[in-house]
C-alpha positions in Angstrom: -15.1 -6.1 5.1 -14.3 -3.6 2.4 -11.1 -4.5 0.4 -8.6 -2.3 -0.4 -5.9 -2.2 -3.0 -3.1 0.5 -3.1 -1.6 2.3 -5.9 1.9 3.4 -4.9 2.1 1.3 -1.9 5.7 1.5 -1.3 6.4 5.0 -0.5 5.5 6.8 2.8 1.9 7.2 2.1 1.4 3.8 1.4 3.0 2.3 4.2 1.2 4.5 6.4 -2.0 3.3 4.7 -1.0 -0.2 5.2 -0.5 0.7 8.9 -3.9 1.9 9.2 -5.6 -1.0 7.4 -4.0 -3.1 9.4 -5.6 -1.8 13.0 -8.9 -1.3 11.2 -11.5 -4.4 11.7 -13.6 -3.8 8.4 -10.8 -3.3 6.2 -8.6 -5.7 4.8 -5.6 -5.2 1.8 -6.4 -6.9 -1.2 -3.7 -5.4 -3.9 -0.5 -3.1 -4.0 1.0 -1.6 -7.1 4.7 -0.1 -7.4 6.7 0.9 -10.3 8.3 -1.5 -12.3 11.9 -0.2 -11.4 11.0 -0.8 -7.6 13.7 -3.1 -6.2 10.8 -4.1 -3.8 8.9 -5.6 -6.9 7.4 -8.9 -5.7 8.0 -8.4 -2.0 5.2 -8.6 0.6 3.6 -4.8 0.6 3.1 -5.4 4.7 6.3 -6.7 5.7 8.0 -3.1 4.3 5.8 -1.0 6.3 7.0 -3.4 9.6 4.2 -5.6 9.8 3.6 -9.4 9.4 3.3 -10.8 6.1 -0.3 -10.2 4.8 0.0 -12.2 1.0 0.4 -9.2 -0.9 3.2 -9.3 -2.8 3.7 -5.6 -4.3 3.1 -5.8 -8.3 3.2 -3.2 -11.1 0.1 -5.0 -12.9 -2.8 -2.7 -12.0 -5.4 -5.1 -13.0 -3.7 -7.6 -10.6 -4.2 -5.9 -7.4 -7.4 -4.3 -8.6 -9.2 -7.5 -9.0 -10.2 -8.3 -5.4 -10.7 -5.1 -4.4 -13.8 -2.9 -4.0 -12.1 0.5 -3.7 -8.3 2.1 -4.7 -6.3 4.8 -3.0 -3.8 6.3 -5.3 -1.2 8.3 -3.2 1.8 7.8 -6.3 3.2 10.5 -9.2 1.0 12.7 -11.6 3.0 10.4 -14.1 0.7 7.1 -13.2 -2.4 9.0 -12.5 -3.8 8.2 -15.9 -2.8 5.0 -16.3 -4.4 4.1 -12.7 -7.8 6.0 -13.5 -8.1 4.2 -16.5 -7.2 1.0 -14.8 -9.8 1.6 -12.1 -12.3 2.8 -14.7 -11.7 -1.2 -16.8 -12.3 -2.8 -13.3 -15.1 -0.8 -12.7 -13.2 0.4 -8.8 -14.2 3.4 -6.9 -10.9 5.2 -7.0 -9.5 7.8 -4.0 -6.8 9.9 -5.4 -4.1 11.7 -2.7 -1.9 12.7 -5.1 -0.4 15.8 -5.4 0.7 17.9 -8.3 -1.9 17.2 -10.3 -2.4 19.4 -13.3 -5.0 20.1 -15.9 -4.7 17.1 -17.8 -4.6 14.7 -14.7 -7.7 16.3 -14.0 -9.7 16.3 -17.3 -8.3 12.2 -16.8 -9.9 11.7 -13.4 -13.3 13.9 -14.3 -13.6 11.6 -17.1 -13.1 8.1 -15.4 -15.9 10.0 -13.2 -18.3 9.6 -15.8 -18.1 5.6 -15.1 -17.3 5.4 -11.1 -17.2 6.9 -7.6 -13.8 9.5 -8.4 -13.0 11.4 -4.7 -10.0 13.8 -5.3 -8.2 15.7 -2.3 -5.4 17.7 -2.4 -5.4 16.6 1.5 -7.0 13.9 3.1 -6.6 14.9 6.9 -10.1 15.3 7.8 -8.6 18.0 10.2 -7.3 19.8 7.2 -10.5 20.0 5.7 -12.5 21.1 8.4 -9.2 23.8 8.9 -10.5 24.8 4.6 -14.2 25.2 5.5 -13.0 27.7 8.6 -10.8 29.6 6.5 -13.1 29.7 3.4 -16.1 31.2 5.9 -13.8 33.4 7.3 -12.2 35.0 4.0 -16.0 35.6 3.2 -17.3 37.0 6.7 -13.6 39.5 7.0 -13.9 41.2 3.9 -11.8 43.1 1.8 -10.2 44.7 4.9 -7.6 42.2 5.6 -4.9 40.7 4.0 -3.7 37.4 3.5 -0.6 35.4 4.1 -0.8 31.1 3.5 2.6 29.9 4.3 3.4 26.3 3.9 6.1 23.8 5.3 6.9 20.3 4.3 9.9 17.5 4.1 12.6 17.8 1.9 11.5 15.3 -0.4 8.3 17.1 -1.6 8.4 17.7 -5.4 5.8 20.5 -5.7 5.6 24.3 -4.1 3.2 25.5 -3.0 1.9 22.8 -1.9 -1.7 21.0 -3.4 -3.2 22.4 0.0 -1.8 25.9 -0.1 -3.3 25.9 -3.2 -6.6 25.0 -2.3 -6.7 27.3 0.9 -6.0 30.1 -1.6 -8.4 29.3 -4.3 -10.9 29.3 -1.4 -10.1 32.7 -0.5 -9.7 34.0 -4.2 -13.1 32.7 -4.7 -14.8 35.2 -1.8 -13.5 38.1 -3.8 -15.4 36.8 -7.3 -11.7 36.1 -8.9 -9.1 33.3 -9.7 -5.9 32.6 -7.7 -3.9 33.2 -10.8 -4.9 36.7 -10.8 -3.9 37.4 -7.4 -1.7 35.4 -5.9 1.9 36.2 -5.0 4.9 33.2 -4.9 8.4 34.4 -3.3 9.2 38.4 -2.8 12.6 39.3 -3.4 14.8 42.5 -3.5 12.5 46.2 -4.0 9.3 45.1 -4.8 6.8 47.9 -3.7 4.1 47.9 -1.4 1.8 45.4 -1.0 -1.4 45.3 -3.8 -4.5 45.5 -2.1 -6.4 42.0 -2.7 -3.5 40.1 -3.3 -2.6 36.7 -1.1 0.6 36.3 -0.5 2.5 32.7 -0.6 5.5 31.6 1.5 7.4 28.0 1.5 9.0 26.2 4.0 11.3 22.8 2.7 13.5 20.8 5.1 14.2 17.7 7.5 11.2 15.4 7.7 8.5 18.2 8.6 5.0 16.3 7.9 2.9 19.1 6.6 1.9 22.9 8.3 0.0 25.5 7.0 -1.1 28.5 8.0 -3.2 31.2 6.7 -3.3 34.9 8.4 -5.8 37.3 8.0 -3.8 40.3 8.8 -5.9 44.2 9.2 -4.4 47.4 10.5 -5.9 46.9 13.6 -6.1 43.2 14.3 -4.6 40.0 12.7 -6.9 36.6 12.4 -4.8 33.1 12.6 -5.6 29.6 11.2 -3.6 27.1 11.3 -3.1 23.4 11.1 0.0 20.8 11.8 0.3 17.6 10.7 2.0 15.6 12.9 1.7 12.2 11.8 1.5 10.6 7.7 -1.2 8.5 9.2 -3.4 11.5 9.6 -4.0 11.4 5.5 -3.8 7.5 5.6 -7.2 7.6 7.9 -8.5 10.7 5.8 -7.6 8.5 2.8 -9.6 5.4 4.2 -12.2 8.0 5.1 -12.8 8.6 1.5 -13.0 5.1 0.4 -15.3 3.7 2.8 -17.6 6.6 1.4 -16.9 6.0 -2.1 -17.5 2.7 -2.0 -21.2 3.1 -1.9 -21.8 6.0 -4.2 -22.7 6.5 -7.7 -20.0 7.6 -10.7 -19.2 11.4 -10.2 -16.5 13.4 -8.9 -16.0 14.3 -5.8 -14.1 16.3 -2.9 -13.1 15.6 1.0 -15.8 18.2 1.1 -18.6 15.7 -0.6 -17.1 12.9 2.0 -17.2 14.9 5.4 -20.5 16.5 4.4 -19.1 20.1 4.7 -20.3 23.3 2.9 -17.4 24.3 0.5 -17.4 24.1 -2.7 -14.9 22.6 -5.1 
């Protein structure tokens, strides 16, 4: 039975992780963290996803519900991702990390708690969504300089960050067939007269509103031909099972740092 404690466990992720724990036989929820400002503070982390009581009672003291566990799945803020990799690294837990947003520092953070324990970082745990990167990353490299690409993105209102992580990622796959960084060629938003299209360039368009899950969609677009990928999200419980994926793999490896690439034993590189 591999335990399982969740950091941010009263948002959407989390109770779509508790879901999925729930209807899993081997797995079994051990410890749930919140923020100390959560009105939920001290409740029972199952019975606010709809489910019976489980005797998790959610908790902003990280070495409380890391304790029991043998693995953590951090789907909360860049502002606690720190905190809960150093946490994990004091407890000696294998830590999964879905959160998005992440920048430089969160990184260096994580690549560094890496050093002690099992560290698997995904921009997007779908496992469909990373099978969707490996096709687009082979086919950026096998279409050439020939064709030019579009990643447009959709998501909920709520989201925070734009592009999204796996927008992102999808582009940095692509930038990295042409021997150069998405910073260098990507372009966000166009607006009013701004000339004809750079050759090489990848092109960036956002989608926020109502409760949309997560699409992308890349295009590989040529004067005579245009190549679709796309991928549609249509239930939070996709990156829950990704998520738990990840930590059933992590709990048996050695300290490093790792992608949903390293977990589903595909090609890409990070």
């Amino acid at each position: 039975m591999l335990k399982i404690a969740i950091l941010g466990a009263s948002g959407r992720m989390g109770n779509a992780l508790i879901e999925c724990i729930s209807a899993g036989d081997d797995l079994e929820l051990v410890g749930a963290t919140t923020e100390t400002a959560d009105p939920d503070l001290g409740r029972d982390a199952a019975e606010l996803a709809r489910l019976p009581a489980a005797g998790v009672p959610l908790t902003d003291d990280r070495g409380q519900a890391l304790h029991d566990a043998h693995v953590a799945i951090d789907f909360t803020l860049p502002a606690a991702t720190i905190a809960n990799a150093l946490a994990c690294v004091e407890s000696g837990k294998p830590l999964v990390v879905g959160t998005t947003g992440l920048e430089d520092k969160h990184v260096e953070a994580l690549k560094s708690a890496a050093r002690d324990i099992p560290v698997v970082v995904g921009r997007n745990m779908s496992v469909g969504v990373n099978v969707f990167m490996d096709l687009v990353a082979r086919a950026a490299a096998a279409l050439g300089e020939d064709y030019d690409v579009e990643i447009t993105e959709a998501h909920h209102r709520h989201k925070v960050d734009a592009p999204s992580g796996t927008a992102i990622a999808l582009g940095e796959a692509v930038a990295r067939t042409k021997g150069r960084s998405l910073e260098e060629l990507a372009i966000h938003g166009r607006h009013g007269q701004i000339g004809p299209r750079v050759p090489g360039t990848i092109g960036f368009s956002v989608i926020r509103g109502g409760d949309i899950v997560g699409d992308h969609k890349v295009l590989f677009a040529a004067p005579e031909e245009t190549v679709e990928f796309s991928h549609h999200a249509i239930d939070r419980r996709c990156f829950a099972r990704g998520a738990l994926r990840a930590a059933r793999w992590a709990a048996g490896q050695a300290p490093g740092y790792y992608g949903m690439d390293d977990v589903l034993g595909l090609g890409q590189s990070r």
